[in-house]
C-alpha positions in Angstrom: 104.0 113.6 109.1 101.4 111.2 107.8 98.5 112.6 109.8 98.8 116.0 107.5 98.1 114.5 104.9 95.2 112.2 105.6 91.4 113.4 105.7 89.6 111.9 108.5 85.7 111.6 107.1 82.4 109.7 108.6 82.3 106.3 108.7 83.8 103.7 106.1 81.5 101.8 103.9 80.8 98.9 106.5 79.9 101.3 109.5 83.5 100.6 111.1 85.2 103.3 112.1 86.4 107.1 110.0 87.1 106.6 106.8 90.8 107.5 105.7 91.8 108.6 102.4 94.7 107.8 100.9 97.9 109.5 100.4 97.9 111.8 97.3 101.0 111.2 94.9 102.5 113.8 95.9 103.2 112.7 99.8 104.1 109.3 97.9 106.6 111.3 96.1 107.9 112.9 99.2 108.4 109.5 101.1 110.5 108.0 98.3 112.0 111.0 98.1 113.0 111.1 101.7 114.0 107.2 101.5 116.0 107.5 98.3 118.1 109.8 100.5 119.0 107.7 103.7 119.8 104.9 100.8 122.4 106.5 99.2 121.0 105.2 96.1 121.2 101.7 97.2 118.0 100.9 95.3 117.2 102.0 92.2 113.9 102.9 90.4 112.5 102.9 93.9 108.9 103.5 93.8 106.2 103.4 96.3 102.3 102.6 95.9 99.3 103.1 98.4 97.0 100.1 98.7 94.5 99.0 101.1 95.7 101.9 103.6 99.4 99.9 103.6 102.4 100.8 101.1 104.0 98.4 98.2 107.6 99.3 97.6 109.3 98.4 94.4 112.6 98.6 92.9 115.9 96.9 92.5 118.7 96.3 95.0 122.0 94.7 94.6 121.6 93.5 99.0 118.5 92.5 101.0 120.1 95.1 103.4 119.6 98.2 101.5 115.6 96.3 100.9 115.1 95.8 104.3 116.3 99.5 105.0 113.7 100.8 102.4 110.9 99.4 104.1 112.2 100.3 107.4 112.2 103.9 106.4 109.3 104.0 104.3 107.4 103.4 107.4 108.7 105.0 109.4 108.5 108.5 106.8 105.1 107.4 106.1 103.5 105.8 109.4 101.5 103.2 107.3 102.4 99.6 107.4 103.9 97.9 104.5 101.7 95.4 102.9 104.3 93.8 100.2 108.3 94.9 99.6 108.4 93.7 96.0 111.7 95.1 95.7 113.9 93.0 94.0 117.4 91.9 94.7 119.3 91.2 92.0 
């Protein structure tokens, strides 16, 4: 799914490699969308941000479970690694 999305382009800054942009908001939208739904709303205000060609998820669970099976699917949805899961369990 992610590879839609992305623009492949010349070369990065440094020389290394094509350069990838990022996900628009909308595909961000989509993922959280698409993870908010195998939750079950098992986290709420679940948003996800695009950094450094890696995602940040945030948000508020009441288990490390239903964190652990954001990330899990936000990956997996989105095919980028996650850098931080800042979602908090309270």
């Amino acid at each position: 799914m992610a590879s839609a999305t992305f623009k492949e382009g010349s070369k990065t800054a440094t020389g290394h490699g094509p350069a990838v942009q990022a996900p628009n908001r909308e595909f961000l939208d989509e993922i959280e969308m698409r993870v908010q739904s195998c939750l079950g709303g098992r986290v709420q205000d679940l948003r996800i941000l695009c950094v450094e060609g890696g995602l940040i998820l945030r948000g508020r669970s009441h288990s490390y479970y239903a964190k652990q099976l954001a990330q899990h699917h936000a990956q997996e949805f989105s095919e980028l690694p996650i850098r931080a899961n800042e979602i908090e369990v309270i």
